[in-house]
KEBATI-444019 format. One record per residue: residue number from 1; chain; z, y negated, x negated of N, C-alpha, C, O, CB in turn. Coordinates in Angstrom, 1 decimal, padded with zeros to 4 digits. Atoms other than C-alpha are relative to their C-alpha. Last residue first. Glycine has a CB too. Layout:
N
@num:NUM; chaine:A; nz:Z; ny:Y; nx:X; caz:Z; cay:Y; cax:X; cz:Z; cy:Y; cx:X; oz:Z; oy:Y; ox:X; cbz:Z; cby:Y; cbx:X;
...
***
This chain:
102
@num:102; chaine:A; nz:000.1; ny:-000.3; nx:-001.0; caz:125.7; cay:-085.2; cax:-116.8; cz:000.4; cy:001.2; cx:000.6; oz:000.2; oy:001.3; ox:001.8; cbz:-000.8; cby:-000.2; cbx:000.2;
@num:101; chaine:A; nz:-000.2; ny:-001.3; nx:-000.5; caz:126.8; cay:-087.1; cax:-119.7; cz:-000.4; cy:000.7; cx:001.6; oz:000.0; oy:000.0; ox:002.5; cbz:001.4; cby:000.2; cbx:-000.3;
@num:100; chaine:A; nz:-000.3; ny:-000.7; nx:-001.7; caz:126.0; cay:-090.2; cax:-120.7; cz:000.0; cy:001.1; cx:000.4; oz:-001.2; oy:001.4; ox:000.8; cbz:-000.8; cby:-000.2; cbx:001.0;
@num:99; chaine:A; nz:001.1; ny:-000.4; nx:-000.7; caz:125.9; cay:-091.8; cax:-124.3; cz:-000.1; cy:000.8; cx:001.3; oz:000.4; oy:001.8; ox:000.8; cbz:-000.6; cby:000.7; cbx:-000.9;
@num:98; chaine:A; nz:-000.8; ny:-001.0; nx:-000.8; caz:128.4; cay:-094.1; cax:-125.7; cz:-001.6; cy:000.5; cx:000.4; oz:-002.6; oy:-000.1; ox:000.4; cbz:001.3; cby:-000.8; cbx:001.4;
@num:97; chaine:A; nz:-000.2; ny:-001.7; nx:001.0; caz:127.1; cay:-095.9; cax:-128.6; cz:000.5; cy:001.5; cx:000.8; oz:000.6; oy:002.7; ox:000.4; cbz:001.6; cby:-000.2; cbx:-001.2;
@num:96; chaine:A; nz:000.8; ny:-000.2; nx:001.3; caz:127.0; cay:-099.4; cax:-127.0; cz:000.6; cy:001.5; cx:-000.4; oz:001.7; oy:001.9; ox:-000.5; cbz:000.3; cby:-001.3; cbx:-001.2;
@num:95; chaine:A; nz:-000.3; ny:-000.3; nx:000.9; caz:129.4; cay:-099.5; cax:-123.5; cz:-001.1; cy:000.4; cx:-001.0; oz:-001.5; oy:001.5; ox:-000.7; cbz:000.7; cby:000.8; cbx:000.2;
@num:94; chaine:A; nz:-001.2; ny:000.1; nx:-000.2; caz:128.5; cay:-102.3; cax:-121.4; cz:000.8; cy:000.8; cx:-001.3; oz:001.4; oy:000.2; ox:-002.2; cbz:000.2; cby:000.4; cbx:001.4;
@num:93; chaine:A; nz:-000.8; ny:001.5; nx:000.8; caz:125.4; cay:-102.6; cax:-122.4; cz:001.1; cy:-000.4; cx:-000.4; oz:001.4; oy:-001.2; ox:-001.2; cbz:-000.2; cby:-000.9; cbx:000.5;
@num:92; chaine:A; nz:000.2; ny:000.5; nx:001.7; caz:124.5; cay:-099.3; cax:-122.3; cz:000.4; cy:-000.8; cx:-000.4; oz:001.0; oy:-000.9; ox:-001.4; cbz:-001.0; cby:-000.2; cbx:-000.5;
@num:91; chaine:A; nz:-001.1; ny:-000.9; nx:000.4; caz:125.8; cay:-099.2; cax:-118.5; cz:000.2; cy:000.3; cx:-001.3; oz:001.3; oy:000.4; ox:-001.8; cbz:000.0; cby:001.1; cbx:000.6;
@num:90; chaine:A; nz:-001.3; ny:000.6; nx:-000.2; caz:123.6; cay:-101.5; cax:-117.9; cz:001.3; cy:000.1; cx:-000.4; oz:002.2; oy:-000.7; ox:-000.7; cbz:000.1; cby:000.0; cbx:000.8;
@num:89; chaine:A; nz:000.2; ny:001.7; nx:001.2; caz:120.5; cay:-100.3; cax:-119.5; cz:001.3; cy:-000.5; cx:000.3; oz:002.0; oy:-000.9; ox:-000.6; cbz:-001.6; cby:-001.6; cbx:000.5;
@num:88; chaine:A; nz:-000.5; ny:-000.7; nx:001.7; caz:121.7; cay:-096.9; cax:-117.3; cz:000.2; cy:-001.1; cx:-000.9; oz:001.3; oy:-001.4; ox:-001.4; cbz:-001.2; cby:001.1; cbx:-000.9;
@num:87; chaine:A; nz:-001.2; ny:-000.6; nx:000.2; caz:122.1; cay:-098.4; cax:-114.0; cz:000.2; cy:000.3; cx:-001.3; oz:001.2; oy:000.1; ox:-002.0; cbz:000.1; cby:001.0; cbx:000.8;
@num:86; chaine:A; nz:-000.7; ny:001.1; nx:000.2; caz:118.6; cay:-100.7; cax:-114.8; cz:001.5; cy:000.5; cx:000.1; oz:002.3; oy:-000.1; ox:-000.6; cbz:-000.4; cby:-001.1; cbx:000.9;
@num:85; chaine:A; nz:000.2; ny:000.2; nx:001.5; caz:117.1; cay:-097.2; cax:-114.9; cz:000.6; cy:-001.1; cx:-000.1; oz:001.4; oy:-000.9; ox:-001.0; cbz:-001.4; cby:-000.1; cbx:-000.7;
@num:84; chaine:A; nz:-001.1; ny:-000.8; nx:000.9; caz:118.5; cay:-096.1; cax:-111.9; cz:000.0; cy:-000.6; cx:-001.2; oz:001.0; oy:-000.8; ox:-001.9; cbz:-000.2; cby:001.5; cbx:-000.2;
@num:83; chaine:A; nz:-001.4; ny:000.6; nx:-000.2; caz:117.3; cay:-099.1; cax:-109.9; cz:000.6; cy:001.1; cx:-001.1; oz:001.4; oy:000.7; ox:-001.9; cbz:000.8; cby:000.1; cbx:001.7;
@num:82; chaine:A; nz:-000.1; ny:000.6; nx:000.6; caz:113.5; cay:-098.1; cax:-111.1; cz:002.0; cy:-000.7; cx:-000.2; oz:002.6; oy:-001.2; ox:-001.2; cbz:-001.2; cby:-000.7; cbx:000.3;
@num:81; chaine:A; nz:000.4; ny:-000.1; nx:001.3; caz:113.8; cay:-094.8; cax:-110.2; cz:000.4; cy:-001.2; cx:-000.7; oz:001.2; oy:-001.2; ox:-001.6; cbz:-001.4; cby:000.3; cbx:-000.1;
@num:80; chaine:A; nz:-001.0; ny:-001.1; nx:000.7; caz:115.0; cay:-095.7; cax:-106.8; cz:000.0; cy:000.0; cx:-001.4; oz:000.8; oy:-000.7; ox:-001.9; cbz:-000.3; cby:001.5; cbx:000.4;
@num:79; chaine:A; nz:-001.1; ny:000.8; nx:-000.1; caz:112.3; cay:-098.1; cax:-106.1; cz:001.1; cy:000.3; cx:-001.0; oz:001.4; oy:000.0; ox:-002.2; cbz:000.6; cby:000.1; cbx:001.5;
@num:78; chaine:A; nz:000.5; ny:000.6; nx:001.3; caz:109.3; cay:-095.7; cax:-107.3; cz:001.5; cy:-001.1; cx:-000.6; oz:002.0; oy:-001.4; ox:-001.6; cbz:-001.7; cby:-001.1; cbx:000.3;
@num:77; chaine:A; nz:-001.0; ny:-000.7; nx:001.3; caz:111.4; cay:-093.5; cax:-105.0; cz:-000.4; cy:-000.7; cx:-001.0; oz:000.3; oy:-000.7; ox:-002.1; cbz:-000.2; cby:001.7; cbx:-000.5;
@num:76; chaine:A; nz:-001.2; ny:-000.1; nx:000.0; caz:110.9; cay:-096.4; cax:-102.0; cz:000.0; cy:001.1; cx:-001.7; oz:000.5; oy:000.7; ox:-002.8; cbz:000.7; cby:000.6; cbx:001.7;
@num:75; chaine:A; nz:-000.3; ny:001.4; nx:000.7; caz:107.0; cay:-097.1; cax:-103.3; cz:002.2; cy:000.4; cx:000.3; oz:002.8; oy:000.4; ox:-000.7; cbz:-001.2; cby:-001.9; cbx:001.3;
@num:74; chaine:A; nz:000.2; ny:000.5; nx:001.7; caz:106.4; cay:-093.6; cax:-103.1; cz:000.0; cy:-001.0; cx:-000.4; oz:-000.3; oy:-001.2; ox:-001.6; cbz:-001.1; cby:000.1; cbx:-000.7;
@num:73; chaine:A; nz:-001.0; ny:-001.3; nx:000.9; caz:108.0; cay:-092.8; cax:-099.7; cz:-000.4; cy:-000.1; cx:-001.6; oz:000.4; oy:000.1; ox:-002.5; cbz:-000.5; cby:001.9; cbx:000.7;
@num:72; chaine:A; nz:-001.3; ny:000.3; nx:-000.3; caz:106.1; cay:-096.1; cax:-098.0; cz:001.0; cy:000.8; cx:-001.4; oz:001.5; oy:000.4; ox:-002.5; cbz:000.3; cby:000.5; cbx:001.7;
@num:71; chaine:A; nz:-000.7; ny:001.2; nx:000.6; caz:103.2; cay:-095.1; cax:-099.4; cz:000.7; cy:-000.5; cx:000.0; oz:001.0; oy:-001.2; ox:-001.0; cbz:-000.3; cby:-000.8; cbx:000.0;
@num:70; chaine:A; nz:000.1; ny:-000.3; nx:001.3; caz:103.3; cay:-091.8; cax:-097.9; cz:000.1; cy:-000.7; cx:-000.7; oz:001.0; oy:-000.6; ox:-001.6; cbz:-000.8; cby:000.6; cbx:-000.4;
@num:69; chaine:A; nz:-001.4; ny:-001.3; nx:000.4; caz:104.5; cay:-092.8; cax:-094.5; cz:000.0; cy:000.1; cx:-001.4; oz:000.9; oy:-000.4; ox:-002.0; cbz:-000.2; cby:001.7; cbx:000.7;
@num:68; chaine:A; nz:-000.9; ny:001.2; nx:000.1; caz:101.4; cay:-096.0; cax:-094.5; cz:001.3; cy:000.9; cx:-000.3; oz:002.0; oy:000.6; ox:-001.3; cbz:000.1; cby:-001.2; cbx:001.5;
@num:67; chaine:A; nz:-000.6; ny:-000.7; nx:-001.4; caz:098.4; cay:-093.1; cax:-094.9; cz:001.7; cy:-000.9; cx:-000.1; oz:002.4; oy:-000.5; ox:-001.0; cbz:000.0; cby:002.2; cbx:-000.2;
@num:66; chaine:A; nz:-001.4; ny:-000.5; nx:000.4; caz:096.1; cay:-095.1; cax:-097.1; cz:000.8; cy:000.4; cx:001.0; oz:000.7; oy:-000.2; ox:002.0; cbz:000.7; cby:-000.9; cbx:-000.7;
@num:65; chaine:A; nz:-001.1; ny:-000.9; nx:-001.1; caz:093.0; cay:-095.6; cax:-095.4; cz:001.0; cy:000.8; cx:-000.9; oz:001.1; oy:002.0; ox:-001.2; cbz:-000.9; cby:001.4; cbx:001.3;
@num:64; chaine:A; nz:000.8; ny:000.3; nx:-001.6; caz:091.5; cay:-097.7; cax:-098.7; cz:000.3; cy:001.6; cx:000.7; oz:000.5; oy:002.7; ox:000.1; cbz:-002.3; cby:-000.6; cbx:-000.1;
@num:63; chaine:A; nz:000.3; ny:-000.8; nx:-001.0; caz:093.6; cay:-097.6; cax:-101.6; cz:-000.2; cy:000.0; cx:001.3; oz:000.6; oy:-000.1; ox:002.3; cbz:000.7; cby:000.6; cbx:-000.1;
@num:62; chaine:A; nz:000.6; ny:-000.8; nx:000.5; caz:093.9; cay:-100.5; cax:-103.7; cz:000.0; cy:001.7; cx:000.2; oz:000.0; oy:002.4; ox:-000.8; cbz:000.3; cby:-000.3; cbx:-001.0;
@num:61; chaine:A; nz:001.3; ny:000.5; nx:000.4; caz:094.5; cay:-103.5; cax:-101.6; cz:-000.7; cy:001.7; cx:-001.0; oz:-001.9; oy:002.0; ox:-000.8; cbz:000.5; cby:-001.7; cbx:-001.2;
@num:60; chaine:A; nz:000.9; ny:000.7; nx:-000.8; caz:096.6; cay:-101.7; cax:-099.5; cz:-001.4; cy:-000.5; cx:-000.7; oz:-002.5; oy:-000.3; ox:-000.3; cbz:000.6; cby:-001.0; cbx:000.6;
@num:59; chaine:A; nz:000.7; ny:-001.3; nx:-000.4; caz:098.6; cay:-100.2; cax:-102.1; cz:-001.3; cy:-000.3; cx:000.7; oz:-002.4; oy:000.0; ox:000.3; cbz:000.8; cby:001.0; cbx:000.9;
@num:58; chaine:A; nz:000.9; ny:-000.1; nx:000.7; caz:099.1; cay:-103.8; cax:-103.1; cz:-000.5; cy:001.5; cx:-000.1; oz:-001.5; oy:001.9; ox:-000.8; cbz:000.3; cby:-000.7; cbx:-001.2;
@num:57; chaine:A; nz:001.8; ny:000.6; nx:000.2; caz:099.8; cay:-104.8; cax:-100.1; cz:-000.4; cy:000.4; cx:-001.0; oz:-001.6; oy:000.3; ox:-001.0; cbz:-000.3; cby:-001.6; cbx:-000.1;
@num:56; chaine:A; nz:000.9; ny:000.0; nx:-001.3; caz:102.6; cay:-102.7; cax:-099.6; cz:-001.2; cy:-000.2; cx:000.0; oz:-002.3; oy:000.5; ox:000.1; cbz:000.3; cby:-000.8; cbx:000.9;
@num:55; chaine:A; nz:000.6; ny:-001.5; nx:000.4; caz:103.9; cay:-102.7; cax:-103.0; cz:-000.8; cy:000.3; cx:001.4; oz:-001.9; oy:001.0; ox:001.4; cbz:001.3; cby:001.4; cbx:-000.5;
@num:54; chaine:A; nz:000.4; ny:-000.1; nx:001.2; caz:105.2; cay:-106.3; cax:-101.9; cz:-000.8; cy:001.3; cx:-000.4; oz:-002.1; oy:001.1; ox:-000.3; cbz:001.0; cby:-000.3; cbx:-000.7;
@num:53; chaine:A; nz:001.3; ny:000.3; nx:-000.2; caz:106.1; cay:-105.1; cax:-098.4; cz:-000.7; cy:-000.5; cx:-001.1; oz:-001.9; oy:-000.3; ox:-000.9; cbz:-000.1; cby:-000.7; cbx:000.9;
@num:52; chaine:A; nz:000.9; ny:-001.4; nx:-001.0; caz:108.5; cay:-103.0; cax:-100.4; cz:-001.2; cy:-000.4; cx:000.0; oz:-002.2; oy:000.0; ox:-000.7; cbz:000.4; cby:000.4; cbx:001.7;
@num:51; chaine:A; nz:000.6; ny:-000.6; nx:000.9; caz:109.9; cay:-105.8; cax:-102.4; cz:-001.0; cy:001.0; cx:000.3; oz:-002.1; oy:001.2; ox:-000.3; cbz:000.8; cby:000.3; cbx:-000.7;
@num:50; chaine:A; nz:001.5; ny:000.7; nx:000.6; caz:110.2; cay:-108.0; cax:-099.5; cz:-000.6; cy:000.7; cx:-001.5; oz:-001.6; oy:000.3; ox:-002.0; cbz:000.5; cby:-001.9; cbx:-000.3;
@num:49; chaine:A; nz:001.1; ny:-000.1; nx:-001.2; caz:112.4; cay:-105.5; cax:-097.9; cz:-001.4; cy:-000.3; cx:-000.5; oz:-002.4; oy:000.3; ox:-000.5; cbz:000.4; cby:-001.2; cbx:001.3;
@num:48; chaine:A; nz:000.5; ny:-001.9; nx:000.5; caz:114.5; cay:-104.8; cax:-101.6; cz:-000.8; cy:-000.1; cx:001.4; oz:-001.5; oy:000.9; ox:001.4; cbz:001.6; cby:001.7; cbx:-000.1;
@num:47; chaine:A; nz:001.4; ny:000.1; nx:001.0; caz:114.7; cay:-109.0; cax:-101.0; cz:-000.9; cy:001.5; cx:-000.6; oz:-002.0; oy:001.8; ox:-001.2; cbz:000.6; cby:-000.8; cbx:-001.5;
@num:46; chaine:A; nz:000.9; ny:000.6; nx:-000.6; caz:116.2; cay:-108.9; cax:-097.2; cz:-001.1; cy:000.1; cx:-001.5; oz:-002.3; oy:000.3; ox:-001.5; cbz:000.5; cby:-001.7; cbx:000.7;
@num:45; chaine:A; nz:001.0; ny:-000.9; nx:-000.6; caz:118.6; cay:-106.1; cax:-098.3; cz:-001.3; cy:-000.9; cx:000.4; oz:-002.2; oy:-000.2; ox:000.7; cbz:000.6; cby:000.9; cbx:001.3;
@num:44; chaine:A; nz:000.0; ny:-001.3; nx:000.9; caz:120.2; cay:-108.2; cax:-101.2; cz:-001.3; cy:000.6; cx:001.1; oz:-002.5; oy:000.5; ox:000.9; cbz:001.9; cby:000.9; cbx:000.0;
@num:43; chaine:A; nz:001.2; ny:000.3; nx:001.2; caz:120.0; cay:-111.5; cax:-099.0; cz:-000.3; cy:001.5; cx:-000.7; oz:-001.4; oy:001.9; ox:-000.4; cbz:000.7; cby:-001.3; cbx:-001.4;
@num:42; chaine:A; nz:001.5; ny:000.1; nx:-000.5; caz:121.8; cay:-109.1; cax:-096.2; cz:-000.5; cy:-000.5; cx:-001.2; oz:-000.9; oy:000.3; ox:-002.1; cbz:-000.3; cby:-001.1; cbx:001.3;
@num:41; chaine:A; nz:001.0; ny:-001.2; nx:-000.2; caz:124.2; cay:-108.3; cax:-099.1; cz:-000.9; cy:000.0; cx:001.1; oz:-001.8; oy:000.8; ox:000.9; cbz:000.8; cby:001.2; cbx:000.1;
@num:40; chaine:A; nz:001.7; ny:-000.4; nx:000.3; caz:125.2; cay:-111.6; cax:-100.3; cz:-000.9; cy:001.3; cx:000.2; oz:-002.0; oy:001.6; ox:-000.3; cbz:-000.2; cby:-000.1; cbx:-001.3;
@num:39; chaine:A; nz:000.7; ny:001.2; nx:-000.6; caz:128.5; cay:-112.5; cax:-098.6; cz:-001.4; cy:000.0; cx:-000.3; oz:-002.3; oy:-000.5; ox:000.4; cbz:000.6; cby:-001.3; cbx:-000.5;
@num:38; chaine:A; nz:000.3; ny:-000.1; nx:-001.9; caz:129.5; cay:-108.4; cax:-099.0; cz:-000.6; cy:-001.2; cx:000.4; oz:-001.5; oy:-001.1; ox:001.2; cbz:001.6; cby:000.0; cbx:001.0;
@num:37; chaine:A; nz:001.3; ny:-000.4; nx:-000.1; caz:128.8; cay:-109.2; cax:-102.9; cz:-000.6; cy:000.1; cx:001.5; oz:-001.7; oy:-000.2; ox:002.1; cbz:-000.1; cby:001.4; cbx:-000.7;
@num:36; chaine:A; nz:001.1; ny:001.1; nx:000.0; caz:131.2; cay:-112.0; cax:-102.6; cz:-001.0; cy:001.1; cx:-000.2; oz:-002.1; oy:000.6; ox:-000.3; cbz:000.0; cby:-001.4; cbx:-001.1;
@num:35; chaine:A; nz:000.7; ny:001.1; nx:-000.7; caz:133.7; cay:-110.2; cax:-101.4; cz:-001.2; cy:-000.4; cx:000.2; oz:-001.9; oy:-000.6; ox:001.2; cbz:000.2; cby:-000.9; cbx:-000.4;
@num:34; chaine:A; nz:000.8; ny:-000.8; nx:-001.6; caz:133.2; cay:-106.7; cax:-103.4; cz:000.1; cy:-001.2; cx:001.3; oz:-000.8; oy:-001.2; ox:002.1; cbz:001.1; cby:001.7; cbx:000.8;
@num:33; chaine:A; nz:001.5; ny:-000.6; nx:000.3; caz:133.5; cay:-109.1; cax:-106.7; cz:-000.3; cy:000.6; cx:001.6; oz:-001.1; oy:000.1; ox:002.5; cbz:000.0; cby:001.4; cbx:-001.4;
@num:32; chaine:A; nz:000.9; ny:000.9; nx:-000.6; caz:136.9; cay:-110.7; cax:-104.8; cz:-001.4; cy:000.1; cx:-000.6; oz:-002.3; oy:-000.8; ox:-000.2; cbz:000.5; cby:-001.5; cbx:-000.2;
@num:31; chaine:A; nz:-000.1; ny:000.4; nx:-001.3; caz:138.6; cay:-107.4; cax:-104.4; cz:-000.9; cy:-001.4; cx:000.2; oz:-001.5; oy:-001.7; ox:001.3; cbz:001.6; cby:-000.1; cbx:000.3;
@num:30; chaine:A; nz:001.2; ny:-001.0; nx:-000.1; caz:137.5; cay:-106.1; cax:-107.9; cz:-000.1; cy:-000.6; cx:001.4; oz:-001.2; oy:-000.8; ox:001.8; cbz:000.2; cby:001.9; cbx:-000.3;
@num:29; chaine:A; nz:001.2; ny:000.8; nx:000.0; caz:139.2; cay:-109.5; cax:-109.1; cz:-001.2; cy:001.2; cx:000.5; oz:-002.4; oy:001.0; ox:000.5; cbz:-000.3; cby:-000.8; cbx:-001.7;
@num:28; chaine:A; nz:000.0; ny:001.0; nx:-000.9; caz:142.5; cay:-108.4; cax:-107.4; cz:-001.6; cy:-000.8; cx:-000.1; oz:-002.2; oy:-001.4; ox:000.8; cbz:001.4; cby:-000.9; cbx:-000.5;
@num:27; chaine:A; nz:-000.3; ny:001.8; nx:000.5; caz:142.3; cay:-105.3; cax:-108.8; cz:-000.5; cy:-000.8; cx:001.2; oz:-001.1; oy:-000.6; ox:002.3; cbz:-001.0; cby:-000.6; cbx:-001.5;
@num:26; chaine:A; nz:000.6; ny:001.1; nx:000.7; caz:141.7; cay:-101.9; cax:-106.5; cz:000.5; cy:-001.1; cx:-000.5; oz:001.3; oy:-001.8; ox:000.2; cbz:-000.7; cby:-000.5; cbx:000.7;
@num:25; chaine:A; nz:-000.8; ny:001.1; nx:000.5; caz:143.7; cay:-098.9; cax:-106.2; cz:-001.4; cy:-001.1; cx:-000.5; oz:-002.0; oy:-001.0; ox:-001.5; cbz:001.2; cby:000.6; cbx:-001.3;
@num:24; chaine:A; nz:-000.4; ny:000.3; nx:-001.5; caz:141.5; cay:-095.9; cax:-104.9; cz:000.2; cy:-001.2; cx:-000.4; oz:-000.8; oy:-001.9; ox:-000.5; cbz:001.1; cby:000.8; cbx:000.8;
@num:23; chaine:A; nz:-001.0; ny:-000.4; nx:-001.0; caz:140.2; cay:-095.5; cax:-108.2; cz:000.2; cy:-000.8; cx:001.4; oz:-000.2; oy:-001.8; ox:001.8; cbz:001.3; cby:-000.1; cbx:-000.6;
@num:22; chaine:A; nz:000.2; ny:-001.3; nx:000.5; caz:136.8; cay:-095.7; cax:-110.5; cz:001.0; cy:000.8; cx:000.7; oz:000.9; oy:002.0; ox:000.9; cbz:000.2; cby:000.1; cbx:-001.5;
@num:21; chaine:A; nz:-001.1; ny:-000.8; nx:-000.5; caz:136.0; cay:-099.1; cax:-110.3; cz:-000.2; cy:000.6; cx:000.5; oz:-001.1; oy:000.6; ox:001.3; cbz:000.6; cby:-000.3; cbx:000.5;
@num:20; chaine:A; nz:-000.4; ny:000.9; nx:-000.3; caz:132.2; cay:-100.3; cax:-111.4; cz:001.4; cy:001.0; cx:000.3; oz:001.3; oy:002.2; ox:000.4; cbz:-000.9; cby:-000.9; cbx:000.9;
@num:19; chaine:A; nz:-000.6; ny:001.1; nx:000.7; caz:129.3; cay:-098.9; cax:-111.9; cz:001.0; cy:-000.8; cx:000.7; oz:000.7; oy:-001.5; ox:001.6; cbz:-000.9; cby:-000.9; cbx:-000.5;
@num:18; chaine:A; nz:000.5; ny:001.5; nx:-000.4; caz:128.4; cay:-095.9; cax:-109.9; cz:000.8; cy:-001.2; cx:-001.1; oz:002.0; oy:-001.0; ox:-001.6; cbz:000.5; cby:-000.3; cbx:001.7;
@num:17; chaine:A; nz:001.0; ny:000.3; nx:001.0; caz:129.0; cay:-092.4; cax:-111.1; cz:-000.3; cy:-001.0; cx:000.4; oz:-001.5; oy:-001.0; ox:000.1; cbz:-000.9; cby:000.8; cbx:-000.2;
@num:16; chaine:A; nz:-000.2; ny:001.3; nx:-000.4; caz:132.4; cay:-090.9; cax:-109.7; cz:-001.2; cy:-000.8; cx:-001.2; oz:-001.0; oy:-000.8; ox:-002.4; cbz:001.8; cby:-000.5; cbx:-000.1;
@num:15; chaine:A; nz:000.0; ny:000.6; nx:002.1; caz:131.6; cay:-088.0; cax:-108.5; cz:-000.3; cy:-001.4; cx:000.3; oz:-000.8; oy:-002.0; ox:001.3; cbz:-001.7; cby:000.6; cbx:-001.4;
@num:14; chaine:A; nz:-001.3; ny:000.6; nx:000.6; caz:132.3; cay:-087.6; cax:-104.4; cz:000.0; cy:-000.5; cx:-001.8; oz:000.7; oy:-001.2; ox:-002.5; cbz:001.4; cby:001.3; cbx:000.4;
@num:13; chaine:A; nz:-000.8; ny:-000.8; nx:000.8; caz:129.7; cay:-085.0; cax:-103.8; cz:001.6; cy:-000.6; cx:-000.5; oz:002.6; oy:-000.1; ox:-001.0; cbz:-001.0; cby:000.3; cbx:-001.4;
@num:12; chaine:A; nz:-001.0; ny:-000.8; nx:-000.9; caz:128.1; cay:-087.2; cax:-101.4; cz:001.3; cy:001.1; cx:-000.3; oz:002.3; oy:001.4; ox:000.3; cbz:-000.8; cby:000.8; cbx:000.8;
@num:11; chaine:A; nz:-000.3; ny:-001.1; nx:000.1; caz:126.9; cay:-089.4; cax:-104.0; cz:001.1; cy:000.9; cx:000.3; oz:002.1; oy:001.1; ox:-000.3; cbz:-000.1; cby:000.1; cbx:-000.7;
@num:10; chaine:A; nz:001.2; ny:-000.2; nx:001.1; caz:125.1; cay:-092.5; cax:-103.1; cz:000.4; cy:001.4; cx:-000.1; oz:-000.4; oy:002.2; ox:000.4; cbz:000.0; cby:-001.1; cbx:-001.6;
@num:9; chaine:A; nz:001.4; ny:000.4; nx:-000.7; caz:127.3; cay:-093.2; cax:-100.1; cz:-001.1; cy:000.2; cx:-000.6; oz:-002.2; oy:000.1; ox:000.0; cbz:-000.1; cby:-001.2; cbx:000.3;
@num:8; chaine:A; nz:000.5; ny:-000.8; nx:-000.7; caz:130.1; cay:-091.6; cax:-101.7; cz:-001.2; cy:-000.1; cx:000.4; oz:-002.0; oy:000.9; ox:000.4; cbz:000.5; cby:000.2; cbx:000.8;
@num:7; chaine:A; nz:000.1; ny:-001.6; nx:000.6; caz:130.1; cay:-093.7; cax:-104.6; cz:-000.3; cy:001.0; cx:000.5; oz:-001.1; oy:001.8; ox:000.0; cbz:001.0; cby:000.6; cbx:-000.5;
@num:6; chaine:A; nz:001.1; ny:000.2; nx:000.2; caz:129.7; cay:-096.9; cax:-102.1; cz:-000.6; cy:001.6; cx:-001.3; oz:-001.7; oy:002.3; ox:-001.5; cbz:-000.1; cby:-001.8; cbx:-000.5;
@num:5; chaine:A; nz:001.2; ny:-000.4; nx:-001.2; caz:132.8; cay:-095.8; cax:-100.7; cz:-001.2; cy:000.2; cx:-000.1; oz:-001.7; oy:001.1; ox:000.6; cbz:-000.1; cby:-000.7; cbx:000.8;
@num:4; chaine:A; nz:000.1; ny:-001.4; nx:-000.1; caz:134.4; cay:-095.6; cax:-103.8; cz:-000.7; cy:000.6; cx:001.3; oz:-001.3; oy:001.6; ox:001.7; cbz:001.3; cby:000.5; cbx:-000.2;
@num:3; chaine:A; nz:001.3; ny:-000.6; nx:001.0; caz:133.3; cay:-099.2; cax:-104.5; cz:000.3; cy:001.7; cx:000.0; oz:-000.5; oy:002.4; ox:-000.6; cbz:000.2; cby:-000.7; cbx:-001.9;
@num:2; chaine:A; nz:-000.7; ny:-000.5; nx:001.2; caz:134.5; cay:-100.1; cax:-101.3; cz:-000.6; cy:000.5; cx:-001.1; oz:-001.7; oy:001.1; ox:-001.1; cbz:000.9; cby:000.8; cbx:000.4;
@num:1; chaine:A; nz:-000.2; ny:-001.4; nx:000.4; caz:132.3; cay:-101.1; cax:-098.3; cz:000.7; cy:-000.1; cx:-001.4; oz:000.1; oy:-000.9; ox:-002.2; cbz:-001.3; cby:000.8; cbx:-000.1;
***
C-alpha cells in the first residue's frame, strides 16, 4: 500500500496526516522504505496480535468474568491512543518548534 493509500486508510477524508510522503509522485528511496516495510508487515501484525493477547491476560488476571468484546475494544483504543502518541513524539522530533494544527 502507498503512503497515500495508507492516509486514506486511516483517514477517509483524504487529509494528509500520516508521516511520511505527501504526493502522488514517489522518490526512489520512498519506493524502497514502502518495500521493506511491505517485507515486514506480517511480523508488524503478528506483534500488535501478541500485544493484544498480552493485555489479554492481564485483564484476565485482574478482572474476573470479564466480558472478552469489551476488553478486546479497550485494549485495541488503549492501542490506538498509544500509536498516536508516538505519531506526535515523532513528528516532534522531526520538526522541533513546530506545533500541530488541527
Amino acid at each position: 500500500m502507498r503512503a497515500r493509500e495508507l492516509t486514506r486508510a486511516r483517514n477517509p477524508s483524504g487529509a494528509d496526516d500520516m508521516v511520511g510522503p505527501q504526493s502522488q509522485e514517489e522518490s526512489p528511496m520512498t519506493t524502497m522504505e514502502q518495500l521493506e516495510l511491505d517485507a515486514h508487515r506480517n511480523q508488524l501484525i503478528s506483534d500488535v496480535k501478541h500485544l493484544v493477547e498480552k493485555y489479554r491476560s492481564i485483564f484476565a488476571w485482574d478482572v474476573p468474568d470479564m466480558d472478552q468484546d469489551r476488553s478486546d475494544t479497550l485494549i485495541l483504543a488503549a492501542i490506538r491512543e498509544a500509536l498516536d502518541g508516538v505519531e506526535t513524539d515523532l513528528r516532534e522530533r522531526a520538526h522541533p518548534g513546530q506545533r500541530e494544527t488541527e
